[in-house]
C-alpha positions, 0 to 999 in steps of 0.5 A: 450709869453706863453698863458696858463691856468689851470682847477681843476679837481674832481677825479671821473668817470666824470673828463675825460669828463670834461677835454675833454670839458673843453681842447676844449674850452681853445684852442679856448680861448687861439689861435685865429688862430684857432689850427688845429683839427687835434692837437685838435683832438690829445690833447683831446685824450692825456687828457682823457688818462692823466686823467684817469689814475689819477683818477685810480690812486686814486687820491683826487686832480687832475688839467690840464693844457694847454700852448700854446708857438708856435710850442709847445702845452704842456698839463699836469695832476697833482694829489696825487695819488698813483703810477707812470705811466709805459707802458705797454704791453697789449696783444691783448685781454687785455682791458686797459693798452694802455694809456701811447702807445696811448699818446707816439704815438700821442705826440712830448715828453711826460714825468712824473715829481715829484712833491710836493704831487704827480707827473706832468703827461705831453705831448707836440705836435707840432703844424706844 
């Protein structure tokens, strides 16, 4: 059966770190196993890159989320704000727009779905 668990989020310069923090505990919570740092290490990143896009977005509401279903470890960020999320192709001195590569890169799949009042923002990584 899946474990997983939620976290609201404020839609503020704050919320980044504070989904980094709050991810890091869940699956310690969630897996007594003990999940490889190496998939901690890659979901702390996904989210911060997830979040913060949401709060760029201008996002009023915002939560994450974390299932556990072995091999499987799906992080998600749902908000209100304005937009969809696109890659983009940032030129080397270009400082943002690597976000969505960084998460493409570091997760199984990854993907975007609509949703009432905004769009669920998700990555899945594999845990073996």
């Amino acid at each position: 059966m899946p474990l997983s668990a939620e976290y609201p989020l404020g839609c503020d310069a704050a919320a980044p770190g504070e989904a980094r923090a709050w991810i890091r505990h869940a699956l310690l919570a969630l897996d007594e196993r003990q999940i490889d740092e190496v998939v901690v290490d890659a979901a702390l990143l996904i989210v911060s890159e997830l979040v913060t896009n949401a709060v760029r977005s201008g996002c009023r509401t915002a939560h994450l989320t974390c299932q556990l279903d072995p091999p499987c470890l799906t992080v998600a960020v749902t908000d209100d704000g304005a937009g969809w999320p696109e890659l983009k192709n940032p030129t080397p001195v270009d400082t943002s727009g690597r976000g969505l590569r960084i998460v493409t890169q570091l997760a199984h799949r990854s993907g975007v779905d609509r949703v009432d009042g905004g769009k669920r923002v998700w990555a899945q990584l594999l845990m073996e």
